[in-house]
Structures are given as C-alpha cells and as structure tokens.
C-alpha positions as CSV (number, residue, x, y, z in Angstrom):
1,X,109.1,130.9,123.1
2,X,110.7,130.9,119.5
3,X,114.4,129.3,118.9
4,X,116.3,130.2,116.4
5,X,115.3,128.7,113.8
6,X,112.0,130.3,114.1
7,X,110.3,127.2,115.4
8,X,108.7,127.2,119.1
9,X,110.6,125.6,121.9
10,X,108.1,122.8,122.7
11,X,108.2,120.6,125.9
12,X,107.5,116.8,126.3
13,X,104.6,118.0,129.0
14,X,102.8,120.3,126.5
15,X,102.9,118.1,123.6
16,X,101.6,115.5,126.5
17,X,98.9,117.8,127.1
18,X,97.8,118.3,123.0
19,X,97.5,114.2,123.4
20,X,95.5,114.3,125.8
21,X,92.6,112.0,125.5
22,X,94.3,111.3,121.7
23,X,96.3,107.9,122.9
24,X,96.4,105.9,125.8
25,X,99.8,105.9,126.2
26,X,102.3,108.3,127.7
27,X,105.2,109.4,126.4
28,X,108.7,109.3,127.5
29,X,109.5,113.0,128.8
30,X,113.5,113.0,127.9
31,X,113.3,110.7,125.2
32,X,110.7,113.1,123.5
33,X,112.3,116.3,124.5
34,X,115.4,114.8,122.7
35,X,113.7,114.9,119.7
36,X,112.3,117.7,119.6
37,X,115.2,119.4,120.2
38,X,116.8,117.3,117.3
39,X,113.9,118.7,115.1
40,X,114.9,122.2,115.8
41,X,118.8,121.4,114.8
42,X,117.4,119.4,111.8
43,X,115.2,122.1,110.4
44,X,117.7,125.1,110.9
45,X,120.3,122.7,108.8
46,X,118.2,122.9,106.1
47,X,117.2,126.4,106.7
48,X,113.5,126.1,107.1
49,X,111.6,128.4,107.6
50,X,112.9,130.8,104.9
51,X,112.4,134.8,104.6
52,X,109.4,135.7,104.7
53,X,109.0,137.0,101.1
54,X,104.9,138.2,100.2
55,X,104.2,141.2,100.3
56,X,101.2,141.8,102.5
57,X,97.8,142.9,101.2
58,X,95.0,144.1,103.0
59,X,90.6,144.6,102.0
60,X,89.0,147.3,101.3
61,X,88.5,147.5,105.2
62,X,92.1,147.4,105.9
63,X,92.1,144.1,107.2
64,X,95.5,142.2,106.3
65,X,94.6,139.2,103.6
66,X,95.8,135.8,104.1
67,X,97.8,134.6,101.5
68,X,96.9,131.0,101.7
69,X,94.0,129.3,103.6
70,X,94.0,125.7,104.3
71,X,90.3,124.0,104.6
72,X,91.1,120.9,106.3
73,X,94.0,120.2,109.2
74,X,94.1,116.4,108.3
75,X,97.2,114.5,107.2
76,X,97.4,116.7,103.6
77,X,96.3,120.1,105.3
78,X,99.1,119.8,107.7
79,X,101.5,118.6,105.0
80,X,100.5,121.4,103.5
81,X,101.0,123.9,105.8
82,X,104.8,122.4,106.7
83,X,105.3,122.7,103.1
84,X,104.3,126.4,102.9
85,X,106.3,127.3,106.2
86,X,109.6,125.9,105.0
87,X,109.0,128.1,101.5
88,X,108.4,131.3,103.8
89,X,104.5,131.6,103.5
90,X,103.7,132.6,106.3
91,X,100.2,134.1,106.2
92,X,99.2,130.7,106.3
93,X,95.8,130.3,107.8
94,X,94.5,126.4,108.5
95,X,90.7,125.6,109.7
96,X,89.0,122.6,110.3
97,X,85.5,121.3,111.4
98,X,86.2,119.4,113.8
99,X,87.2,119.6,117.2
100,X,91.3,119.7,118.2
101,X,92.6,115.6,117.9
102,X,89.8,115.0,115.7
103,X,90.9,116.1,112.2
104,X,90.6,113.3,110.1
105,X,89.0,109.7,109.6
106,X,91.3,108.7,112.3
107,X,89.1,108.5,115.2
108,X,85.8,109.5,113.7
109,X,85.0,107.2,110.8
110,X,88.2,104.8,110.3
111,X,87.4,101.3,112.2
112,X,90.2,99.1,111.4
113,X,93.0,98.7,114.3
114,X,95.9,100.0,112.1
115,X,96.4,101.8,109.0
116,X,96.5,99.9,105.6
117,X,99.7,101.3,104.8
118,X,103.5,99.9,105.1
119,X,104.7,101.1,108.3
120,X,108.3,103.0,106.5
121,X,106.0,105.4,103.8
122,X,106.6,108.9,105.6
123,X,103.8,111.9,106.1
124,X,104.0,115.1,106.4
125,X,108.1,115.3,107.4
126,X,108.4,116.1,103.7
127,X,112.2,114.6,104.1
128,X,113.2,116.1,107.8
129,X,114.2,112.4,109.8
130,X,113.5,113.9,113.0
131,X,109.8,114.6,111.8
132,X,108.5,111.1,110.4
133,X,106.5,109.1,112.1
134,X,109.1,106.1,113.2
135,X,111.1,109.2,115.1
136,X,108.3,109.8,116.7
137,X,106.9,106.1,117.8
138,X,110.7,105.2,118.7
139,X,111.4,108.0,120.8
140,X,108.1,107.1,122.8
141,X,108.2,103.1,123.0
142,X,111.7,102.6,121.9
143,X,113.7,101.4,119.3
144,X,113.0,97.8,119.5
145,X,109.2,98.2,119.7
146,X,109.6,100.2,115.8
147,X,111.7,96.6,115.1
148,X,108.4,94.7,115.9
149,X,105.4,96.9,114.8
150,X,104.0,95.8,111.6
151,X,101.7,98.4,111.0
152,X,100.9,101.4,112.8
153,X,98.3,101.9,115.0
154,X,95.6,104.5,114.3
155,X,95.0,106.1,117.6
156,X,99.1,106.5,117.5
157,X,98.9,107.7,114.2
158,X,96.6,110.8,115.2
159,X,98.7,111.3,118.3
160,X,101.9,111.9,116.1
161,X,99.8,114.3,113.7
162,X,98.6,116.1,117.1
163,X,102.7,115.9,118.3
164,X,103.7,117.3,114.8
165,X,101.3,120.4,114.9
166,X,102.5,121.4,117.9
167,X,106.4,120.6,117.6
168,X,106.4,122.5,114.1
169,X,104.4,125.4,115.8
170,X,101.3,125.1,113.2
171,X,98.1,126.4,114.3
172,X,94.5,125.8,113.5
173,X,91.4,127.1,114.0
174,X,89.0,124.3,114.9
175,X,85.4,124.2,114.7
176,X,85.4,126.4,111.9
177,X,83.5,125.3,108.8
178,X,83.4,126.7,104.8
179,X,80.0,127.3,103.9
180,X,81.0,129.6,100.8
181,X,83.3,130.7,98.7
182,X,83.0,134.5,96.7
183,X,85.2,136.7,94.7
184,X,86.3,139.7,95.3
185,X,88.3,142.4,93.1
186,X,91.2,140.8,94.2
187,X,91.0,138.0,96.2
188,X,88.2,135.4,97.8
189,X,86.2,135.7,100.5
190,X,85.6,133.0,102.5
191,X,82.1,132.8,104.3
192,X,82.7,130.3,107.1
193,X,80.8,129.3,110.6
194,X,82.2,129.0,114.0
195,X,79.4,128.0,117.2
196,X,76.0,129.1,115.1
197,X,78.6,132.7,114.0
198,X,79.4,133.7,110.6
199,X,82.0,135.5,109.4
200,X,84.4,136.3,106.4
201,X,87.8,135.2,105.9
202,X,89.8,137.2,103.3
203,X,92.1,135.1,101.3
204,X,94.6,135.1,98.0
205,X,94.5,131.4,97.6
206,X,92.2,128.6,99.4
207,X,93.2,125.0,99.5
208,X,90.5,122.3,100.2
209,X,92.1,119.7,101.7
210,X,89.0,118.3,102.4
211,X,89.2,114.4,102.7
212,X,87.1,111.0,101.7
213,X,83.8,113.1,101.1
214,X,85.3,116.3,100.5
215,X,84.9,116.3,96.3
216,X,81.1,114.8,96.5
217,X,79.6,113.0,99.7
218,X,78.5,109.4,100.8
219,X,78.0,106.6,98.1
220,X,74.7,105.1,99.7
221,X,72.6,103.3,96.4
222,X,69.4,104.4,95.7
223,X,67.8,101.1,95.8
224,X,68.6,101.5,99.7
225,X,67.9,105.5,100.5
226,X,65.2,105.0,98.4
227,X,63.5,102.1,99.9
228,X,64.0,101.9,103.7
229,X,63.6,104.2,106.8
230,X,66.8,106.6,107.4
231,X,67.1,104.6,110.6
232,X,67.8,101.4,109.3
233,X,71.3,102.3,107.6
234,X,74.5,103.3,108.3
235,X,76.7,104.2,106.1
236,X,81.1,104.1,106.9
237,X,81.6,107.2,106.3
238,X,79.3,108.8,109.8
239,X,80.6,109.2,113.3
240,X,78.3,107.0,115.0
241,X,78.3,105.0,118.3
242,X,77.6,101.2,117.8
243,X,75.7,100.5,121.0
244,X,72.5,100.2,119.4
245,X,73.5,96.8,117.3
246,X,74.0,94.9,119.9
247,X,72.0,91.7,119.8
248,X,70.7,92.8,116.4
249,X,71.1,91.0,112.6
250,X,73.3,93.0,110.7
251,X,73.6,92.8,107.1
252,X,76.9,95.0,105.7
253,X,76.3,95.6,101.9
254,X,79.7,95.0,99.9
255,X,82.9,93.3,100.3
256,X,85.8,96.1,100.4
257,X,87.8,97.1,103.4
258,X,85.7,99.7,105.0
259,X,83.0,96.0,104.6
260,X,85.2,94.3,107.0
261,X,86.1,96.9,109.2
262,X,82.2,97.7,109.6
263,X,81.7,93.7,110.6
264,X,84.3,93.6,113.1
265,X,82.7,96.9,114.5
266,X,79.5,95.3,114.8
267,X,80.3,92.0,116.0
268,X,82.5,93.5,118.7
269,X,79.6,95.7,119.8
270,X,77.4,92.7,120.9
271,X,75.5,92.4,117.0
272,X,73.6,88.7,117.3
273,X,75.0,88.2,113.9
274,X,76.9,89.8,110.7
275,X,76.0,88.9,107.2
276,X,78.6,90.3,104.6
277,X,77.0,90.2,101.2
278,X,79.3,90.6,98.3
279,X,78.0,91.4,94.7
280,X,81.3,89.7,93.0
281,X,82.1,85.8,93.4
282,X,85.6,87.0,95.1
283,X,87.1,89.0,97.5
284,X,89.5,91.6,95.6
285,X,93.2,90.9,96.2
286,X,95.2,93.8,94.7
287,X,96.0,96.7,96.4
288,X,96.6,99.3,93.7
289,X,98.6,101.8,95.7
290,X,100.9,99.7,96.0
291,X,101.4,99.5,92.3
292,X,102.0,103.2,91.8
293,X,104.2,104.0,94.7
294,X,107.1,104.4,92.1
295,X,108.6,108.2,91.7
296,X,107.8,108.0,88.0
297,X,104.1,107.6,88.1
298,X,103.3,110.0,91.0
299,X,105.6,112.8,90.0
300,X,104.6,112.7,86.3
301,X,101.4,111.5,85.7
302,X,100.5,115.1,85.7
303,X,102.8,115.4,82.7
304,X,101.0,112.5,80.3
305,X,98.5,113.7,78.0
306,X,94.5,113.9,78.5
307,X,93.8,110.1,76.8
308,X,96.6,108.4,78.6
309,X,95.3,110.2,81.8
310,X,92.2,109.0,81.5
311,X,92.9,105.7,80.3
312,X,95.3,105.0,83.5
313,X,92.4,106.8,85.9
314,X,89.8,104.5,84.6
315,X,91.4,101.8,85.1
316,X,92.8,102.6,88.7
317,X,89.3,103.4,89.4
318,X,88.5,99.9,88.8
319,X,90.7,98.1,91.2
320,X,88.5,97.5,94.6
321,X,90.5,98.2,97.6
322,X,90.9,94.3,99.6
323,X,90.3,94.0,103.0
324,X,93.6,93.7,105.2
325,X,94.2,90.1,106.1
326,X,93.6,90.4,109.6
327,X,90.9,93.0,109.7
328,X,89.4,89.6,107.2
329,X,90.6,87.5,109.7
330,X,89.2,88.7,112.8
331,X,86.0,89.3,111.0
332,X,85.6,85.1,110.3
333,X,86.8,84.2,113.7
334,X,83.3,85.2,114.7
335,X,81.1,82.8,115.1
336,X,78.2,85.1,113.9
337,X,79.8,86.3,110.9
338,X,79.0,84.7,107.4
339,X,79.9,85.9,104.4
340,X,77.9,85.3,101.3
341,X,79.7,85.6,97.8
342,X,77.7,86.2,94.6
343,X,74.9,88.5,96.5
344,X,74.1,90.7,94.0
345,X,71.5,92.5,95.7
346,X,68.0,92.3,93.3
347,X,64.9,93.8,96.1
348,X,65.4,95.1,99.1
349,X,62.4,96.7,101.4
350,X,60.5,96.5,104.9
351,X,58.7,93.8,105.6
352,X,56.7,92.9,108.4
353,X,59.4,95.4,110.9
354,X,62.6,93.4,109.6
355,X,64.6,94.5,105.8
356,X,64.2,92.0,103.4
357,X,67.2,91.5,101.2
358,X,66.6,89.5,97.9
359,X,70.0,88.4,96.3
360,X,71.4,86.2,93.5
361,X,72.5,84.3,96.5
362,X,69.2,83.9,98.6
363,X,67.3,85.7,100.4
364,X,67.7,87.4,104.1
365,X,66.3,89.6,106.8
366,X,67.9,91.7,108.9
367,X,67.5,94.3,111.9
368,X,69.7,97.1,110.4
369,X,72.4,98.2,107.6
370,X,75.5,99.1,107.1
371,X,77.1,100.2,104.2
372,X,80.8,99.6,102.7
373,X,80.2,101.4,99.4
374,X,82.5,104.3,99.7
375,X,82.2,107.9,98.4
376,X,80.8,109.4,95.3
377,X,82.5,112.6,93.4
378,X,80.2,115.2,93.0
379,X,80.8,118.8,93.7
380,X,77.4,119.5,93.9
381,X,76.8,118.3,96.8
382,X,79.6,120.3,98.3
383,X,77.7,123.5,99.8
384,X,80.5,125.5,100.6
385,X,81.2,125.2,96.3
386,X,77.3,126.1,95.5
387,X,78.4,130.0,94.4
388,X,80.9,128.3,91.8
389,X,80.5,125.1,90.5
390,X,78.5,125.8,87.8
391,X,81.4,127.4,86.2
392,X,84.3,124.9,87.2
393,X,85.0,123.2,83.6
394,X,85.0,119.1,84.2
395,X,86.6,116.2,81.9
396,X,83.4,116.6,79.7
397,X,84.3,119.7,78.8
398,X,87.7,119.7,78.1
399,X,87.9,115.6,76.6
400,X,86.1,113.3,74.2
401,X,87.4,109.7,74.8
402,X,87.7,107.5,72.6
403,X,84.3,105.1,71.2
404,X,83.4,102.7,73.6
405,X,85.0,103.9,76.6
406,X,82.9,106.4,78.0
407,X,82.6,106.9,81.6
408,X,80.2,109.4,83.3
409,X,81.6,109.3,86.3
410,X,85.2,109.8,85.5
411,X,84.1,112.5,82.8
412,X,82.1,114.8,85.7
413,X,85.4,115.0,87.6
414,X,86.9,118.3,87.5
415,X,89.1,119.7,85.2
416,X,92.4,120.7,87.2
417,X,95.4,122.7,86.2
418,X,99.1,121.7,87.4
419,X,98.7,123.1,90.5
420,X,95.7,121.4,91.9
421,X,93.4,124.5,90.3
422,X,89.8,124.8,89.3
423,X,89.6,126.2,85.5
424,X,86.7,127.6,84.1
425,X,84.4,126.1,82.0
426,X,84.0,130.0,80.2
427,X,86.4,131.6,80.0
428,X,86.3,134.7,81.9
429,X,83.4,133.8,83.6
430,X,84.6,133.1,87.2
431,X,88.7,134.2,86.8
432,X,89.5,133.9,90.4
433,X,88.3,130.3,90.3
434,X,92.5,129.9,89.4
435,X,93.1,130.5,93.3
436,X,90.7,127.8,94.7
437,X,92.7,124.2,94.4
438,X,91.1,121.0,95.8
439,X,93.7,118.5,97.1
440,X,91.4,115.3,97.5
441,X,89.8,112.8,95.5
442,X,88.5,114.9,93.0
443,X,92.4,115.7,92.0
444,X,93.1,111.8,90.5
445,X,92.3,111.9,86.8
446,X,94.5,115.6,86.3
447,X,97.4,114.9,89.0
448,X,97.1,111.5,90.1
449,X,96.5,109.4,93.2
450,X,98.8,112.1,95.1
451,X,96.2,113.9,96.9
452,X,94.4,111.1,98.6
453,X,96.4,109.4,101.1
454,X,99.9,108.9,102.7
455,X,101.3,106.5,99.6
456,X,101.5,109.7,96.9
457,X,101.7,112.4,99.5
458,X,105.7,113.2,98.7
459,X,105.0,113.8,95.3
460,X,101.7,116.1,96.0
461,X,103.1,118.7,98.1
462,X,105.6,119.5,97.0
463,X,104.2,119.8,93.2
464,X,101.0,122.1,95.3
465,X,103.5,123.9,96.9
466,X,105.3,125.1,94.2
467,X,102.1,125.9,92.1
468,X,100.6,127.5,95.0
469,X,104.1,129.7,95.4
470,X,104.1,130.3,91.9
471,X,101.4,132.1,90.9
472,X,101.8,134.0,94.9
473,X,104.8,135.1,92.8
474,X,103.4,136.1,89.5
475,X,100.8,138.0,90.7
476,X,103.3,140.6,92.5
477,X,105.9,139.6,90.0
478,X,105.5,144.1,89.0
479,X,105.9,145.0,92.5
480,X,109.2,142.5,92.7
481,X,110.7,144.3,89.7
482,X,110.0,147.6,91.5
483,X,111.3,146.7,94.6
484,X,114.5,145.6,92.9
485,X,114.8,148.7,90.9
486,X,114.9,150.8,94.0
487,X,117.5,148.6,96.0
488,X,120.7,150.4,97.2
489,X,121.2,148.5,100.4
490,X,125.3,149.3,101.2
491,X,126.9,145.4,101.6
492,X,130.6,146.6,100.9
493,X,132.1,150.2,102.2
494,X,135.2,150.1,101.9
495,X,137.4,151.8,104.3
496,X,138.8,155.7,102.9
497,X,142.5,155.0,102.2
498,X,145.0,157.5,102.2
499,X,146.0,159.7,99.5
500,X,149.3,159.9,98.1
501,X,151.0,163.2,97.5
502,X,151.9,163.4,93.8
C-alpha cells in the first residue's frame, strides 16, 4: 500500500519478517511502527520523492531502459538508490550477488564485534532524522540503551540496512551477478547471471558500488600463493566457516585490523594457538578517517588539482588502519595468542606436512594461514570489466608525478571524472564508457576517501547523485526544450466578465 508521499506503508511485523535470521533481537512493534510512520511525515516535509521527470526510453526490442542500475545493494548502493528516489529517478534498478540480509561484509567477511566507526556518523538517511541509524536502535532498545552503546554492533548494523530497504520501499534483485558490460547505440547492456541463467539488462547509466574487492580482488603475496597448497591459507576477505582450526597452529600474516579480528576468530573457534607476525616493530595507531572527516576535504578534494591529489592519496595510502583497542584486547587475553613484532617474513614453504615461516624475528611452523593483507586495485581482475578496461584511461595516462615519487600502484588507478566516471584512454574509442561510474576504492585518488565507507559517505552521494542526474539531463536536454516549446497547459482562466454598454 503506497501513502502519500509515495513511500509504502510498512508494518513493524513485515520489517520483523525482512530481519529474520539478520539479528537476534526483536523489535518493539509500536515503538517501530512509530517510526516509520514518522519517516513517512519526515520525507513528505521535505518533499521526497520528487516528479518523476526522465523521459523513458526503450531497445530496439521495445523493452523500457533503466535509467540507472545499481551493482551492489550494500551500505553505498542503498545510499545510492535513496539518493536517486528523493531526485525523482525512478527507473532505478539495484542487484546484488548475494542472497537478501547478506549484502555486504557485514555478516560474510567482517569479524570484529562492532564497527570501527563512531557511533553518531550517519548512513544512508542522507539528512532525514527519522532514517539514521540511532532512530532506528532507540526505537528498538530504547533511548537509554543509544546513551550507553559505544559502538554499534554489526549484526544490528545489517538489520537497520535490511529495516531501511524495506521502510524506504527500495527493491533489489538478489542473486544476480555482472559478468559484462557492452555498448549499445545508445545505452549499455548489461550481461548478468541469476541460478546458472543469463540475461541482458538494458541500462543508461550503471553504478558499481561494488565494495572491498570490487576495483581489483584479494591482496594475498606471492611468496605465499606461490609457495604453499591453496588449503593452507585463508585470506579475510572469503566467507568461510572456522571449524576446521580448531586445535590447530595458526599463524595470521600482518598486524592491521582485519589481523586481529582474524585471531580472535581463530582462537574463539578452538585454534591450539595464534601467532600474529608483524613486518613493522609497532602496531599502527592512527586512524586516518578520522583525520579527513572534515566537510572541506571530503567535499572538495575533487576540486584540487592532479599533483596535490596525488600527493594527499599517496600519503593516505600509507597510513595502516590500527586494530580497535578491544578487538587488540581480547585478542591478548588469550592465552594462546602471541604476537611477534619485527617478523618480516624472509622464506616460507612446506616442510615435513607443517609451513615453515622464516622471519627477521625467528623462525615458526604452523598448521594453517590466515591472511590480514587487505585488497589490491586492479581492474583486471574484475571479469564483469574484461570487454572495457583496456580502454579506461588510468593516472598513468593522464599524470607524470613529480622525480622521485613514483608509485605504480597509485598510478594504475583509474582515471575518474567528477562524477565517479570511467574516461577513455582514446578518445573515441569506448564513448559510452562516460555512463559506467565505480563508487569503491578505485574512486580515492580522483574523488577522495568518499566512496569507501560510512565516514565520507555524506559527501559522496550526493556529489554521484548530482553527476549521475546531470548528464541523465543533458543527454535529453533537446527533447526538454521541445517539450517546453509545445507547453500550453491553462493554470489561470479567468472568469468572462460582463460587458459594458458604451
């Protein structure tokens, strides 16, 4: 049932039902149907959603073409997708791989108890109250227990992105995966695969809001892929049960967040012992987010010029991200757990059934692996980019730095325009590559840390959403003048009055 603002009535019982198997917790029927009630009154305030105002296209077959197509229903795809609703886009079409209440790290590869971030940053409410998060965790354990919470809890935190898909009516196509991306005369196709079926998805614009490995894939070091069994590591980044540690030596290579959160994993899955080896002779302390959650730097880094871009990128890039204290803390509570500084790892290989680790720091043997060394940016490794990415133009192409401060890595990121957009390396080579824009990690050196994570998440959308409405505008910007050349809607006719006899 729709209200009037355009936004389904939703009840506390089926928003219970969306959670289902999301949180263990159960949520207060009036309190919850309060607020969504106070979402509806909040939202047709501000007059969200607008008119619907594209005109609609259809393929050479007739079929209608979706203006925009999210890849990705995570925190930023939903964002997204609120964003584009309250601008009156509303051929809006969002997919993700993963089943419904999966989306995300959240409860698939994220293993700390609570998110890193400070409890008051806000998601994908864009600015409505009734929308955040705290609305949300008061209304279902009560003012006082928002008071006390010092950070939020992960399994809650994917309950209120399932509770805020429903309450803002967004839908999304699960199980539905990318696996191509083509051009057509005027617009993409989109070759994706849903149970073992393919099949097309015609679109003006794509967005791939795609995650940790969505610009690249896993960071695992060659001296480890290249040296042991595929069995014997596990890298942070898969979905895996932990069952198979238990009473096992663990060694956890690196000394960052996901590090920690991988040894408390372990050790709370029955591991006989956790070894974390750490290449540097400290534990990194500075959280850089934190840093550059100012309105300045994430609304107009975009603005500064290629060498300061880089400059600030490369050196972001070097910050480590620290363990939080008590993911650190639980960790050395254990018994079992050591952690060895300095362990610059020099050989590793099999031998005699067990891995043998030579380090700076000594030498050790253990049963299995797991890796804390994050994600590499590389979009060729993405499949779903193989038809293009040899015509996406990167930092190489567009920027010489400076004499001694080269960096490969940074230079192979892509190139971006100001609204998240591929550009071509050619030009004229691949001219629809303008309507794909990748809102991940990939985005950092041309817009910023806005695209990867709650922290820059108000500046991102809303700069993605305007671009992304912006050149939906241009592009019928002929048919707009055409339509307002032949307008002659009546607003005022005025009554006949009576003549006067001269």
């Amino acid at each position: 049932m729709q209200s009037a603002t355009g936004i389904p009535e939703t009840s506390a019982v089926d928003v219970r039902s969306a959670l289902a198997g999301v949180a263990p917790r159960i949520a207060d029927d009036d309190a919850l149907t309060l607020l969504e009630k106070r979402v509806r009154l909040e939202l047709a305030v501000i007059e969200t959603p607008l008119r619907d105002w594209i005109p609609e296209r259809r393929d050479e077959d007739g079929r209608v073409i979706n203006d925009v197509v999210i890849v990705g229903a995570g925190l930023s795809g939903l964002s997204l997708a609120f964003g584009l609703m309250r601008q009156g886009v509303t051929r809006v079409k969002v997919i993700d791989a993963a089943p419904t209440g999966r989306e995300g790290p959240w409860l698939n590869t994220a293993r700390m108890r609570t998110l890193r971030s400070p409890k008051n940053l806000t998601g994908p409410d864009l600015g409505v109250p009734s929308l955040t998060y705290r609305a949300w965790h008061e209304a279902r354990y009560g003012v006082q227990s928002w008071e006390t919470l010092d950070k939020i809890e992960r399994g809650d935190w994917m309950a209120y992105l399932v509770w805020f898909r429903g309450v803002v009516g967004m839908e999304v196509e699960n199980g539905v995966r990318l696996t191509g991306i083509e051009a057509c005369d005027n617009h993409l196709a989109l070759r994706v695969e849903e149970a073992g079926v393919e099949r097309v998805i015609a679109c003006r614009k794509v967005v791939l809001a795609t995650g940790m490995d969505g610009a690249g894939g896993l960071n695992v070091p060659a001296a480890i892929s290249g040296a042991l069994p595929r069995e014997r590591w596990t890298h942070s980044g898969e979905v895996v049960g932990l069952d198979f540690l238990s009473g096992r030596a663990v060694g956890v290579i690196g000394a960052a967040a996901s590090s920690f959160d991988w040894a408390v994993a372990a050790l709370e899955a029955g591991a006989a012992s956790v070894t974390v080896l750490a290449r540097s002779r400290s534990l990194p302390r500075t959280e850089v987010l934190d840093w550059s959650n100012f309105a300045g730097f994430l609304n107009h880094f975009a603005d500064l010029d290629d060498l300061s871009r880089y400059r600030f990128s490369r050196r972001m890039f070097a910050f480590r991200t620290p363990p939080t204290t008590e993911m650190f803390e639980r960790a050395m509570r254990f018994p079992a757990c050591r952690l060895v500084m300095g362990a610059r790892v020099e050989v590793l290989g099999m031998q005699d059934e067990r891995i043998a680790v030579a380090t700076a720091a000594g030498d050790f043997a253990f049963d299995h692996l797991l890796l804390g060394t994050g994600y590499s940016v590389d979009l060729r490794r993405r499949p779903e980019l193989r038809g293009i990415v040899d015509a996406v133009a990167t930092w190489s192409d567009r920027f010489t730095p400076p004499e001694g401060e080269v960096d490969g890595d940074l230079l192979a990121y892509p190139y971006l325009g100001p609204a998240f957009e591929f550009q071509e390396k050619t030009p004229g080579q691949w001219p629809l590559l303008r309507d794909i824009h990748i809102f991940n990690s990939a985005a950092v050196p041309s817009l910023g840390p806005v695209c990867n994570g709650i922290t820059g998440l108000k500046s991102g959308i809303p700069r993605l959403v305007a671009g992304l409405c912006r050149g939906l505008f241009l592009q019928d910007a002929d048919l707009f003048y055409r339509s307002l050349d032949a307008y002659d809607k009546i607003h005022f006719e005025p009554p006949s009055a009576p003549g006067k006899s001269g």
